[in-house]
Structure formats: C-alpha cells, structure tokens
PDBQT receptor file of N, H, CA, C and O in Angstrom, charges set to zero:
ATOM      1  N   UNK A   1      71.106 117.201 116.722  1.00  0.00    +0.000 N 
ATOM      2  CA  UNK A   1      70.854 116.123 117.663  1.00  0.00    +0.000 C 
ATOM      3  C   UNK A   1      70.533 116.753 119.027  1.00  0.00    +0.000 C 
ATOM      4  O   UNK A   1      71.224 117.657 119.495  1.00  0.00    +0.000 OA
ATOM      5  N   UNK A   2      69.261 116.145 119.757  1.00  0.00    +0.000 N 
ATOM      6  H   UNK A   2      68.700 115.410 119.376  1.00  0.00    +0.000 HD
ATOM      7  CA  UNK A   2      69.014 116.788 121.057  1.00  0.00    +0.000 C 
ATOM      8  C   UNK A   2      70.083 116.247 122.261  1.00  0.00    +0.000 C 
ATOM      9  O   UNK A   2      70.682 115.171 122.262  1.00  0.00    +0.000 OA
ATOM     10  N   UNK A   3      70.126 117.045 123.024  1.00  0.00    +0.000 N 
ATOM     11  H   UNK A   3      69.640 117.919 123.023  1.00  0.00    +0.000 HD
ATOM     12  CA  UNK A   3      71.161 116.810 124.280  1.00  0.00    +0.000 C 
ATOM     13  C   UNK A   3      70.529 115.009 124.585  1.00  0.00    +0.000 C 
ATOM     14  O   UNK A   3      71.484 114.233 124.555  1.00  0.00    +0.000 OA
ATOM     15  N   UNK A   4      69.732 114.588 124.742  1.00  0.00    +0.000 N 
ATOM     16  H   UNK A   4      68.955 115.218 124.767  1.00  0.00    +0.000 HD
ATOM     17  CA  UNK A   4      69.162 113.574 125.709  1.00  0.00    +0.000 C 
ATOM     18  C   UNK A   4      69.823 112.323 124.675  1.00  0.00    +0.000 C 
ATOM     19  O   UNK A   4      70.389 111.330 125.133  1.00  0.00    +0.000 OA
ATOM     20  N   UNK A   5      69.652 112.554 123.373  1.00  0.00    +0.000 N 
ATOM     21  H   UNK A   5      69.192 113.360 123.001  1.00  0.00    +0.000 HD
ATOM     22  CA  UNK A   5      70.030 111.866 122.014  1.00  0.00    +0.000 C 
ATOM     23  C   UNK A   5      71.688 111.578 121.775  1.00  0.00    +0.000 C 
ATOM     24  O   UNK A   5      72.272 110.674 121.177  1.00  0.00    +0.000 OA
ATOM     25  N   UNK A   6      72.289 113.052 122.702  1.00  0.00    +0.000 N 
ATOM     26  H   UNK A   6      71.815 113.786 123.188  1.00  0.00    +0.000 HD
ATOM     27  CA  UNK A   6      73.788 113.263 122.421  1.00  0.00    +0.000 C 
ATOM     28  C   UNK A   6      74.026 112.148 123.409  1.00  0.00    +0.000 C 
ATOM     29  O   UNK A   6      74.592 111.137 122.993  1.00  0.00    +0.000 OA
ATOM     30  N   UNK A   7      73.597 112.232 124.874  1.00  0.00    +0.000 N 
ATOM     31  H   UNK A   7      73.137 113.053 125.212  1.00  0.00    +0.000 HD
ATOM     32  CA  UNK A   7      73.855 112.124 125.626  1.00  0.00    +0.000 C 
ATOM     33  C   UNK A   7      73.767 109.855 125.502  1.00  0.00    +0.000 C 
ATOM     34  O   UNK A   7      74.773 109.146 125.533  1.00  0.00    +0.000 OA
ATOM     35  N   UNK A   8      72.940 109.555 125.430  1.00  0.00    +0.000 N 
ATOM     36  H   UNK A   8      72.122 110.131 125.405  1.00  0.00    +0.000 HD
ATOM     37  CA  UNK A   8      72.422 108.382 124.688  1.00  0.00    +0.000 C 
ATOM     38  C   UNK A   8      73.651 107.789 124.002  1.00  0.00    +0.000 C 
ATOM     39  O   UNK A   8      74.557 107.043 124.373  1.00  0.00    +0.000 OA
ATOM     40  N   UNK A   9      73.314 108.450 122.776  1.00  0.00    +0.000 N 
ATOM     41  H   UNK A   9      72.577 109.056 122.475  1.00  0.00    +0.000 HD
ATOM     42  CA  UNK A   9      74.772 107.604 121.835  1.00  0.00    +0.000 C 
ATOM     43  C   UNK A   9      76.415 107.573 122.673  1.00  0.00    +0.000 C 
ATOM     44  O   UNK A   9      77.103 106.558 122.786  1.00  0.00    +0.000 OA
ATOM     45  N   UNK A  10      76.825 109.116 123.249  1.00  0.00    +0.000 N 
ATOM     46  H   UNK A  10      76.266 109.940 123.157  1.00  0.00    +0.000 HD
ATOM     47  CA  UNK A  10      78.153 108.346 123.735  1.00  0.00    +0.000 C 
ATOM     48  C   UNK A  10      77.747 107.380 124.696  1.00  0.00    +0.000 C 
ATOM     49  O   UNK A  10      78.233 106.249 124.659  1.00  0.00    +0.000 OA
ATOM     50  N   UNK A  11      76.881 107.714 125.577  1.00  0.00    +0.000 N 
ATOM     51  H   UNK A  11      76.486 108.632 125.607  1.00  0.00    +0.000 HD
ATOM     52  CA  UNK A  11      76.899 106.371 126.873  1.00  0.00    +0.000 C 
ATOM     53  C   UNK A  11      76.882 105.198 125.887  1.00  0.00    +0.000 C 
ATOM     54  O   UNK A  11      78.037 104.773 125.884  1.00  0.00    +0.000 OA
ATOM     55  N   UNK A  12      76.476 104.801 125.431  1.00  0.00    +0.000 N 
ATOM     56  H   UNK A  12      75.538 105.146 125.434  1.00  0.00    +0.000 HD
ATOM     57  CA  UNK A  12      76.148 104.097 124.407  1.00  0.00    +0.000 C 
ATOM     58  C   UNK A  12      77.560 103.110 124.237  1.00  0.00    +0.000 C 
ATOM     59  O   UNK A  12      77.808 101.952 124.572  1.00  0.00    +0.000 OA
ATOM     60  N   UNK A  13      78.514 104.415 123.391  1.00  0.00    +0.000 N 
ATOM     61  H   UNK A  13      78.312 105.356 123.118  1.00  0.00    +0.000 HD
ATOM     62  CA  UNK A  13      79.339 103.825 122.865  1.00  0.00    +0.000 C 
ATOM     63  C   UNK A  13      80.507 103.671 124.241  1.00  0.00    +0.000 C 
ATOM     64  O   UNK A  13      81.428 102.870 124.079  1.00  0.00    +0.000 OA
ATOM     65  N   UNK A  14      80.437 104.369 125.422  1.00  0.00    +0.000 N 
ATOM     66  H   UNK A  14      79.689 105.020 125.553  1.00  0.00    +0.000 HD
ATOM     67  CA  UNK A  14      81.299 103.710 126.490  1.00  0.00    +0.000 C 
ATOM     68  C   UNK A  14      80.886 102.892 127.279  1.00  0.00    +0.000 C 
ATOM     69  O   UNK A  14      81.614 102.551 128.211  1.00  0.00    +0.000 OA
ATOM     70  N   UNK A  15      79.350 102.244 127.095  1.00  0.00    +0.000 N 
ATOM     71  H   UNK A  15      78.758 102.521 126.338  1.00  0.00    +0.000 HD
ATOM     72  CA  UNK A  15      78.871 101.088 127.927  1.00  0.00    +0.000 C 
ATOM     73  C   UNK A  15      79.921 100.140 127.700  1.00  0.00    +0.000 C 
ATOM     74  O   UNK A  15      80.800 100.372 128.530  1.00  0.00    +0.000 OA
ATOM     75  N   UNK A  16      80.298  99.001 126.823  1.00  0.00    +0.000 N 
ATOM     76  H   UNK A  16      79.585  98.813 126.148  1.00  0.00    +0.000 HD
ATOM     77  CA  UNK A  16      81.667  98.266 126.717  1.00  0.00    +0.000 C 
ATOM     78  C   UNK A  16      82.714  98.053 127.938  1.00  0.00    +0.000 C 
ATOM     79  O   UNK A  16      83.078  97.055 128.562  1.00  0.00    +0.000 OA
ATOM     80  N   UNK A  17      82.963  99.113 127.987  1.00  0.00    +0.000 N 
ATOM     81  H   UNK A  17      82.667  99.923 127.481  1.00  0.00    +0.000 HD
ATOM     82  CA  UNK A  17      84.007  99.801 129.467  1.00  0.00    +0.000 C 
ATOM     83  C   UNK A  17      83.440  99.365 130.576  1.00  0.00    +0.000 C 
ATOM     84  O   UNK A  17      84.185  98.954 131.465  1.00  0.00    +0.000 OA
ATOM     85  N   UNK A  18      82.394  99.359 130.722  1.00  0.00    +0.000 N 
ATOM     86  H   UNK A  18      81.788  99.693 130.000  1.00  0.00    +0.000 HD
ATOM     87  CA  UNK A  18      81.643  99.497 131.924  1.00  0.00    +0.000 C 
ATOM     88  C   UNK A  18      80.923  98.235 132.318  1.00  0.00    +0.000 C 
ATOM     89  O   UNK A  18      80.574  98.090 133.490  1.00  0.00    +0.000 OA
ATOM     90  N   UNK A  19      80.634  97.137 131.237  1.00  0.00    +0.000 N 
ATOM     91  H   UNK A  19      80.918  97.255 130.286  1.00  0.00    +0.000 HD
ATOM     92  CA  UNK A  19      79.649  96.241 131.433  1.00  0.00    +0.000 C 
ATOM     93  C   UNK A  19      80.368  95.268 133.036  1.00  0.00    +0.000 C 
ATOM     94  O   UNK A  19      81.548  94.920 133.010  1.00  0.00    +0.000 OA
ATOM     95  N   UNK A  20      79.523  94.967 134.227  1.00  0.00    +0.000 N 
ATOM     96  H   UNK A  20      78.564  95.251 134.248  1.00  0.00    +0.000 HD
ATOM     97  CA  UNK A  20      79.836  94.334 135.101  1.00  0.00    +0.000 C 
ATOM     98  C   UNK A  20      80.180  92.699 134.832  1.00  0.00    +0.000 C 
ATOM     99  O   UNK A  20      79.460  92.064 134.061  1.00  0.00    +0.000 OA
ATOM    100  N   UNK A  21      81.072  92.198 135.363  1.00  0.00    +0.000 N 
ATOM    101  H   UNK A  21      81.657  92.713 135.989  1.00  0.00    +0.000 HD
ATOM    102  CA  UNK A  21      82.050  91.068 135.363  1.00  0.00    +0.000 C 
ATOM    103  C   UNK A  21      80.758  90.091 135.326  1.00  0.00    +0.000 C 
ATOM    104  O   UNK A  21      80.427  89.286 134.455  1.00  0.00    +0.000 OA
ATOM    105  N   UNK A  22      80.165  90.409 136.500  1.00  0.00    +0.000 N 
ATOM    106  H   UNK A  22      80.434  91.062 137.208  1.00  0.00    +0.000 HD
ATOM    107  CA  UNK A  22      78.819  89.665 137.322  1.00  0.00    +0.000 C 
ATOM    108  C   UNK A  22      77.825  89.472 136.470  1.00  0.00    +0.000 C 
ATOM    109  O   UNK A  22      77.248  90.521 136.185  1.00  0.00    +0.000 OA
ATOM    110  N   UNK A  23      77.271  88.199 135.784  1.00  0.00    +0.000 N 
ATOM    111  H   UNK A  23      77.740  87.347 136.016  1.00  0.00    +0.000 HD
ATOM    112  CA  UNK A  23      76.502  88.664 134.930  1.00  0.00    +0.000 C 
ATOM    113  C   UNK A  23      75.246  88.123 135.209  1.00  0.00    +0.000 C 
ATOM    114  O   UNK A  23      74.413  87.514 134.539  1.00  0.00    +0.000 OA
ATOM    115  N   UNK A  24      75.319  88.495 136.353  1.00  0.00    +0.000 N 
ATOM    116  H   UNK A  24      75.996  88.990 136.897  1.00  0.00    +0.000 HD
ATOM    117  CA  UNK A  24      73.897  88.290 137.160  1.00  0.00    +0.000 C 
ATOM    118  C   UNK A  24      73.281  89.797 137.728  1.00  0.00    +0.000 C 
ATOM    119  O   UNK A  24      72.196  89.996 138.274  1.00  0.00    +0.000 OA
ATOM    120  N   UNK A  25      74.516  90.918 137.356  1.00  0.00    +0.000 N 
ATOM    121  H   UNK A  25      75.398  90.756 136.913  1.00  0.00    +0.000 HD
ATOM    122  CA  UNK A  25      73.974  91.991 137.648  1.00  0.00    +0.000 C 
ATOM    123  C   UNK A  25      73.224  92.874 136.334  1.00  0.00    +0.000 C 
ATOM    124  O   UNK A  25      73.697  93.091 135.218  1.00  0.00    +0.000 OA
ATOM    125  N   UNK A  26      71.903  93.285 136.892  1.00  0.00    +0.000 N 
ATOM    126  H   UNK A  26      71.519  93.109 137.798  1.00  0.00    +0.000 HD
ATOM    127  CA  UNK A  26      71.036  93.694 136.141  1.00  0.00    +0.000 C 
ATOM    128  C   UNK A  26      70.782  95.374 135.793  1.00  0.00    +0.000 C 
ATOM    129  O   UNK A  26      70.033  95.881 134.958  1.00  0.00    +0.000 OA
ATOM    130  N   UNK A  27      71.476  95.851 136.527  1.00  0.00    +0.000 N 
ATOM    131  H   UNK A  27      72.085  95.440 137.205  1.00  0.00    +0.000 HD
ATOM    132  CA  UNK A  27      71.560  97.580 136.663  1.00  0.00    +0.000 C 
ATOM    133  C   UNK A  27      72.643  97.713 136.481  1.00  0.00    +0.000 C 
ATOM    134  O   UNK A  27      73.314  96.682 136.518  1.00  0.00    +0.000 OA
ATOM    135  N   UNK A  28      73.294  98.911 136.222  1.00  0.00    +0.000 N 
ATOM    136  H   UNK A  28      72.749  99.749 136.192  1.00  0.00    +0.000 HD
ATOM    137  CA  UNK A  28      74.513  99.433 136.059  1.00  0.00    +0.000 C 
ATOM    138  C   UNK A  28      74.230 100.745 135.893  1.00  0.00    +0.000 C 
ATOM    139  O   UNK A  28      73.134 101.150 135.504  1.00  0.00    +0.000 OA
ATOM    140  N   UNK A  29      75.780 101.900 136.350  1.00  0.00    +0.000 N 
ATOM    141  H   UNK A  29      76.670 101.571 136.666  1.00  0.00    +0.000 HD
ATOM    142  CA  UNK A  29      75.620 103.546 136.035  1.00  0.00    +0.000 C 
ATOM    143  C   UNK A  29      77.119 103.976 135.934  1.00  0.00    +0.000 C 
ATOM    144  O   UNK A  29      78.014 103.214 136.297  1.00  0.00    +0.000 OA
ATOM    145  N   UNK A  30      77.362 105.210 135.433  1.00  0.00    +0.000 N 
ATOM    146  H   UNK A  30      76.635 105.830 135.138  1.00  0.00    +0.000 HD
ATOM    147  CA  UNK A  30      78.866 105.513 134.898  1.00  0.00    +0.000 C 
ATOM    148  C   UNK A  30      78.483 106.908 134.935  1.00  0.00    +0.000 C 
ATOM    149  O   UNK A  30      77.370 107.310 134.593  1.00  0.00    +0.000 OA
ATOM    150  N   UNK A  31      79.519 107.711 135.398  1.00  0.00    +0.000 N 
ATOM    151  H   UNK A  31      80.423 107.385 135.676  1.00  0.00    +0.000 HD
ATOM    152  CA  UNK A  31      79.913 108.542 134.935  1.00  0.00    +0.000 C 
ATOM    153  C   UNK A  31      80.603 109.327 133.830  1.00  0.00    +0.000 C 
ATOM    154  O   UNK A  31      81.673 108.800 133.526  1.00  0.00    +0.000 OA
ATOM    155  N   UNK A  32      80.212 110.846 132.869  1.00  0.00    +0.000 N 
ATOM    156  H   UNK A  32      79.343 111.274 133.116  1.00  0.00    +0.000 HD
ATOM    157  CA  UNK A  32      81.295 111.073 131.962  1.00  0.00    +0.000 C 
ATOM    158  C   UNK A  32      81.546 112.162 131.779  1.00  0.00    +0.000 C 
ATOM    159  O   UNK A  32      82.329 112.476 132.676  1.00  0.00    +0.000 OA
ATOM    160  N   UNK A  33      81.336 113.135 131.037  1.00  0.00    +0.000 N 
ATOM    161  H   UNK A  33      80.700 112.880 130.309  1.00  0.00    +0.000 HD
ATOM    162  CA  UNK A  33      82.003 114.221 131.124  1.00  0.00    +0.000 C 
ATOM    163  C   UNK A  33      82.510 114.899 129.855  1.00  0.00    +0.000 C 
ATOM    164  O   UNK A  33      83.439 114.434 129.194  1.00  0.00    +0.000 OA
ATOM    165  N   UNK A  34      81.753 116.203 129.494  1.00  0.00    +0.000 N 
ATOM    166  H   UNK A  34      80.999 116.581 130.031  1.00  0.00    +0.000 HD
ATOM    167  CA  UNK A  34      81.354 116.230 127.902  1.00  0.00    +0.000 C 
ATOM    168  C   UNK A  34      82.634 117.818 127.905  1.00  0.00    +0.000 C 
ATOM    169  O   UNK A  34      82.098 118.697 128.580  1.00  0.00    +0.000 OA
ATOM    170  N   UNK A  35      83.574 118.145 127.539  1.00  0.00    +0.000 N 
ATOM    171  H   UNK A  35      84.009 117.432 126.990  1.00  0.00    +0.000 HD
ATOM    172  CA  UNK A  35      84.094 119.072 127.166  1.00  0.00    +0.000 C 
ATOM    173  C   UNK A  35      83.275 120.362 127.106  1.00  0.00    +0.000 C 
ATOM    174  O   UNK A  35      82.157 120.079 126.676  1.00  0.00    +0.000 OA
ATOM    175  N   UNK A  36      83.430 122.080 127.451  1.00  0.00    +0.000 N 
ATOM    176  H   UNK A  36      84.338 122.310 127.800  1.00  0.00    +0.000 HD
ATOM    177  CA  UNK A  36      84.322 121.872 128.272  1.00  0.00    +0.000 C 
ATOM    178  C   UNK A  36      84.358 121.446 129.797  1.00  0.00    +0.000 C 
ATOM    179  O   UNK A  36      85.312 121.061 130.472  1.00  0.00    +0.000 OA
ATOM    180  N   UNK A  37      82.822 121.660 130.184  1.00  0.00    +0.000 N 
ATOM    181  H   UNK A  37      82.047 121.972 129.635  1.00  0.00    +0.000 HD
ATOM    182  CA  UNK A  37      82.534 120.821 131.400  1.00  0.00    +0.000 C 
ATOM    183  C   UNK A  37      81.659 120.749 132.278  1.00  0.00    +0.000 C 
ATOM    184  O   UNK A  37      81.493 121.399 133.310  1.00  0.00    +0.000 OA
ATOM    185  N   UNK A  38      80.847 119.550 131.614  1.00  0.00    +0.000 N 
ATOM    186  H   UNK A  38      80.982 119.022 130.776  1.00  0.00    +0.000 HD
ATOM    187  CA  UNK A  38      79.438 119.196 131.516  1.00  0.00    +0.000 C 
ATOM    188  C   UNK A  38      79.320 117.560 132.146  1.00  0.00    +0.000 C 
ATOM    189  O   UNK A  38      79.713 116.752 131.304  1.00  0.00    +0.000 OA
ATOM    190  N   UNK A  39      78.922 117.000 133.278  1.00  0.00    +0.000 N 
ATOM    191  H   UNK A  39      78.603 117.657 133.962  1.00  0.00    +0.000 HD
ATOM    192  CA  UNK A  39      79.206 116.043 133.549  1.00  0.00    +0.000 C 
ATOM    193  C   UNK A  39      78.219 115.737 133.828  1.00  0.00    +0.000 C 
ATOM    194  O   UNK A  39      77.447 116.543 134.348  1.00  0.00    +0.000 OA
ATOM    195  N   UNK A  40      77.779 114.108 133.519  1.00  0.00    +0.000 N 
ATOM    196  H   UNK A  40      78.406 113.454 133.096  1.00  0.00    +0.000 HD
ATOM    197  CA  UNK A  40      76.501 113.580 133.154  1.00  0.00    +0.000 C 
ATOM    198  C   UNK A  40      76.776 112.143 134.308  1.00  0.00    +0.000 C 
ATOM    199  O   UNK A  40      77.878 111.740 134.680  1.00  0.00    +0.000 OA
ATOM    200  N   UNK A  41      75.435 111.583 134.691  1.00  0.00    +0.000 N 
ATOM    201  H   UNK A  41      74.540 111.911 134.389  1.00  0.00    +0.000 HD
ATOM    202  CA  UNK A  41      75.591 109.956 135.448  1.00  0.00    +0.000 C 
ATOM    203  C   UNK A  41      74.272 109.171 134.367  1.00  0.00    +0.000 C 
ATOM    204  O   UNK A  41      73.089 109.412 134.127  1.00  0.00    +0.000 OA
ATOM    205  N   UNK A  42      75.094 108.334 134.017  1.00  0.00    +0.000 N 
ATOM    206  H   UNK A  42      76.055 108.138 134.212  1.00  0.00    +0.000 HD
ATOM    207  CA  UNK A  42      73.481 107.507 132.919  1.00  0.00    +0.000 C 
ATOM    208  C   UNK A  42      73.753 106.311 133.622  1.00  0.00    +0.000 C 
ATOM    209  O   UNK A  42      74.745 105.985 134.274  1.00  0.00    +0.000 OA
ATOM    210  N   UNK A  43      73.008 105.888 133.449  1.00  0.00    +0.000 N 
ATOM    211  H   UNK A  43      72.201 106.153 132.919  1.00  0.00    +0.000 HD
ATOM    212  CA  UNK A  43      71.997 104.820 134.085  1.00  0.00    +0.000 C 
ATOM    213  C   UNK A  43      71.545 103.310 133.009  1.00  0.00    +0.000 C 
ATOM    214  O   UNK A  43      70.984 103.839 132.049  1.00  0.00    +0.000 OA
ATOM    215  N   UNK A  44      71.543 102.196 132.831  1.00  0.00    +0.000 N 
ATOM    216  H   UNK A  44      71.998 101.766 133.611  1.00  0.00    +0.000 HD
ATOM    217  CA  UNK A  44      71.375 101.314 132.211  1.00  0.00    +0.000 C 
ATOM    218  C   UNK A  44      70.372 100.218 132.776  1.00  0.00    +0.000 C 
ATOM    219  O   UNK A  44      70.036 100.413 133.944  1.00  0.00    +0.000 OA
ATOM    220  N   UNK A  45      69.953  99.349 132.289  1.00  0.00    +0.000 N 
ATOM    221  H   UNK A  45      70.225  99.191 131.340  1.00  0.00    +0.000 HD
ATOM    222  CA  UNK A  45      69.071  98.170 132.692  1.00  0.00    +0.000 C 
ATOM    223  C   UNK A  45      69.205  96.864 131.639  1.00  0.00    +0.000 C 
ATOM    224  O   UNK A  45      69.125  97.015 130.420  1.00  0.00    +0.000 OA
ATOM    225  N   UNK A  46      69.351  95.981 132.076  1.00  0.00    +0.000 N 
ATOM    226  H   UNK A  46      69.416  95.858 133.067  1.00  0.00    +0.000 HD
ATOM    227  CA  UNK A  46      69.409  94.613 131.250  1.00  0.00    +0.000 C 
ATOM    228  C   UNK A  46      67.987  94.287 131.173  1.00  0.00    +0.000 C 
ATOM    229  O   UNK A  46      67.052  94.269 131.974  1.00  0.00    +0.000 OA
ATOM    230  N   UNK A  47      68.161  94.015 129.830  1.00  0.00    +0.000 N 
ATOM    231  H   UNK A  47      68.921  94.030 129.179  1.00  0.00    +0.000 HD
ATOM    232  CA  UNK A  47      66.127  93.639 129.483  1.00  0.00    +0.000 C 
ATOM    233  C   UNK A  47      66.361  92.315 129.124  1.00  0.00    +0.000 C 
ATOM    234  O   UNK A  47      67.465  91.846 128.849  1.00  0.00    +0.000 OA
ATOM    235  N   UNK A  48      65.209  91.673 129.134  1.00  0.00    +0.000 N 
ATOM    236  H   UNK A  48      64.312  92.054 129.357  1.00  0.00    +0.000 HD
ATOM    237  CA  UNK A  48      65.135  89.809 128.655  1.00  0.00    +0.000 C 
ATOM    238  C   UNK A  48      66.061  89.305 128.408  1.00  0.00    +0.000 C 
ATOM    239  O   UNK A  48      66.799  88.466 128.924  1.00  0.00    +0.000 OA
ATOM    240  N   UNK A  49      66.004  90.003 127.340  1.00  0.00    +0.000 N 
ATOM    241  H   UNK A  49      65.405  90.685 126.921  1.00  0.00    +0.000 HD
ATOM    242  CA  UNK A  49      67.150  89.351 125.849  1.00  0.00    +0.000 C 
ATOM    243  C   UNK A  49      68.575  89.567 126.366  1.00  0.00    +0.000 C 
ATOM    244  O   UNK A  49      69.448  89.330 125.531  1.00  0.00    +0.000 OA
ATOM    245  N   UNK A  50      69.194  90.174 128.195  1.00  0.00    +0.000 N 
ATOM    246  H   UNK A  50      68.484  90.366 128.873  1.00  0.00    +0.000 HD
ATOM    247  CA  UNK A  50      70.095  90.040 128.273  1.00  0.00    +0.000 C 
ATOM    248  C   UNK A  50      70.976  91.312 127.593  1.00  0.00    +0.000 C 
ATOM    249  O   UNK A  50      72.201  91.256 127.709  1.00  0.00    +0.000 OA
ATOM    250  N   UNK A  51      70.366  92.462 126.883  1.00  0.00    +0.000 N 
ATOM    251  H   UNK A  51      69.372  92.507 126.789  1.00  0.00    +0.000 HD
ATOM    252  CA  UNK A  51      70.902  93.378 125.978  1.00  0.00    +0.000 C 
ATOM    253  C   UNK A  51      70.609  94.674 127.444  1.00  0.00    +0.000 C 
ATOM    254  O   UNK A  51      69.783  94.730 128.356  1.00  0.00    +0.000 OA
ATOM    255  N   UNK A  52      71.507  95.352 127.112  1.00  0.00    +0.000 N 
ATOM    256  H   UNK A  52      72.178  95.306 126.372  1.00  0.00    +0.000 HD
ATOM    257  CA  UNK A  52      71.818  96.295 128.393  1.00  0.00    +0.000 C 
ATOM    258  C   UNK A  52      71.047  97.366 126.956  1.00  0.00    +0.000 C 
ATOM    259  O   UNK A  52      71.192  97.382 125.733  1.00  0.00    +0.000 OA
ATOM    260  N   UNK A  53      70.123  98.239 128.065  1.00  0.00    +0.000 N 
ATOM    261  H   UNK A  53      70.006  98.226 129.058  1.00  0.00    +0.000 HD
ATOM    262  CA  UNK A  53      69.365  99.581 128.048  1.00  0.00    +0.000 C 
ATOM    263  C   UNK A  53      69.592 100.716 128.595  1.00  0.00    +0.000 C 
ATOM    264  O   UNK A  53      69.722 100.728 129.819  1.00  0.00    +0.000 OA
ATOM    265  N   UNK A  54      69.706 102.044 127.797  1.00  0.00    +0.000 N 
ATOM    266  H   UNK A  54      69.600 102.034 126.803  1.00  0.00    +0.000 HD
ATOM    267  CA  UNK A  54      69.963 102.978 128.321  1.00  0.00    +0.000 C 
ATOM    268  C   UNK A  54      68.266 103.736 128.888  1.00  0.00    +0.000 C 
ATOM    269  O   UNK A  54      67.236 103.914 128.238  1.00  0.00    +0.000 OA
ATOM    270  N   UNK A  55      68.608 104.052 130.422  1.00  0.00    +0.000 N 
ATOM    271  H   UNK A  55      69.444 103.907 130.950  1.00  0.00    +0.000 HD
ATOM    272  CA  UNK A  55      67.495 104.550 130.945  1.00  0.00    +0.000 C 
ATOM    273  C   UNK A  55      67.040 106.037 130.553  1.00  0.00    +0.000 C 
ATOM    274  O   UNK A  55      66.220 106.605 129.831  1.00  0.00    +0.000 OA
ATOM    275  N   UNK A  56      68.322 106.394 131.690  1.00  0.00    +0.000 N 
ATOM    276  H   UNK A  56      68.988 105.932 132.276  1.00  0.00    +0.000 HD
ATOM    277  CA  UNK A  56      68.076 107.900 131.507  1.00  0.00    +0.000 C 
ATOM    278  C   UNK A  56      69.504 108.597 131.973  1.00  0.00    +0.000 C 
ATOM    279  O   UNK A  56      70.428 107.825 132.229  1.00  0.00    +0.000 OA
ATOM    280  N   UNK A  57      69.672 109.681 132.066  1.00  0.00    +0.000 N 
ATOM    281  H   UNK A  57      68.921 110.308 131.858  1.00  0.00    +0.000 HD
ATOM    282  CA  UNK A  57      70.703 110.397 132.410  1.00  0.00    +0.000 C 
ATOM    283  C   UNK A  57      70.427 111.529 133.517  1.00  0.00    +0.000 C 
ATOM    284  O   UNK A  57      69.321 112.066 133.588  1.00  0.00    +0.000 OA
ATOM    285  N   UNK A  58      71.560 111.890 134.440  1.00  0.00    +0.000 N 
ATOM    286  H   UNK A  58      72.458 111.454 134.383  1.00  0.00    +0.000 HD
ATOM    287  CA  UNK A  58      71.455 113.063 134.993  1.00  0.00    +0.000 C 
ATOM    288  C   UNK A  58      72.881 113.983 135.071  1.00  0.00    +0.000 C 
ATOM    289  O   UNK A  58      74.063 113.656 135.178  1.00  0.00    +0.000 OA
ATOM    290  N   UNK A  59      72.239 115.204 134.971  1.00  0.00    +0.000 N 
ATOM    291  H   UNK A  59      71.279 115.470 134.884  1.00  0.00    +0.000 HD
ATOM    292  CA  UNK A  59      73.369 116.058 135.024  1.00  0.00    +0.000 C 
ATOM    293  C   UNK A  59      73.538 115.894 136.521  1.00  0.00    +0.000 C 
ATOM    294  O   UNK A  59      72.711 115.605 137.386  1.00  0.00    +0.000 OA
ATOM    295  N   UNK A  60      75.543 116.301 136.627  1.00  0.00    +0.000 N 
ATOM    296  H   UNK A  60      76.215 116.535 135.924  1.00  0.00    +0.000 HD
ATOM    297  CA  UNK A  60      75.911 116.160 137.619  1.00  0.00    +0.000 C 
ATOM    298  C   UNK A  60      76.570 117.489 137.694  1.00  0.00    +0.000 C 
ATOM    299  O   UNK A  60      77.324 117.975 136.850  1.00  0.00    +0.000 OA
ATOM    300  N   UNK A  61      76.064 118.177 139.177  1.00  0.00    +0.000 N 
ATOM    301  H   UNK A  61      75.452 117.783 139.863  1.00  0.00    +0.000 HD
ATOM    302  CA  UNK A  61      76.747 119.466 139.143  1.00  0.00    +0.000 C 
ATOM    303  C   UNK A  61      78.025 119.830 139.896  1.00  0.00    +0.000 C 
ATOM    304  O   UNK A  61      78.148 118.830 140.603  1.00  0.00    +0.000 OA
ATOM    305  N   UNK A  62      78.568 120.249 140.053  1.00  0.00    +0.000 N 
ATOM    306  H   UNK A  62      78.468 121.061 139.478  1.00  0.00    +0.000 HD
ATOM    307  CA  UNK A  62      80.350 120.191 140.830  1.00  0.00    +0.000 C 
ATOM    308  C   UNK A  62      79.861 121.825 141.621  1.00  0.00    +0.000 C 
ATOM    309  O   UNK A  62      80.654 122.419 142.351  1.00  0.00    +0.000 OA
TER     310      UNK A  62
C-alpha cells in the first residue's frame, strides 16, 4: 500500500472522531501521528451528497 493510500484509509477510519457538531460546516482537518514518529494534517471536504471527502494530506514536521 502507498504512503498517500496508508495515509487515506486511517484518516478515513478516524474521521468519526472528528466530524463537526455544525452541520453547516463544510471543511474540516485533524491531526495524527503514525508510530514511530511520523505526523501527518489531512484535510476533508463535504461533497453534495453531504458525504465528507478526503482531500489530501501533509506531513507535519516537529
């Protein structure tokens, strides 16, 4: 699996956590943090249908 693919599916599976209360808000971003320490910011977008999209990701450097 490519990093961008890795990176994808967990955001993926911790969007849940993250979805805003507001559901008039259309963007959203999270931070995470891949063992042993690799820390990523992804990025989301609500499309039509109301279904949240993963954009893109950036590495975050410390």
């Amino acid at each position: 699996m490519q990093l961008n693919e890795q990176i994808a599916a967990i955001a993926n599976t911790l969007l849940p956590s993250f979805i805003p209360k507001d559901q008039t808000e259309t963007t959203l971003s999270f931070h995470f943090t891949l063992p042993p320490d690799s820390s990523y910011k992804v990025f989301f977008e609500k499309d039509a249908k109301a279904k949240w999209q993963f954009l893109r990701y950036e590495e975050v450097l410390r």
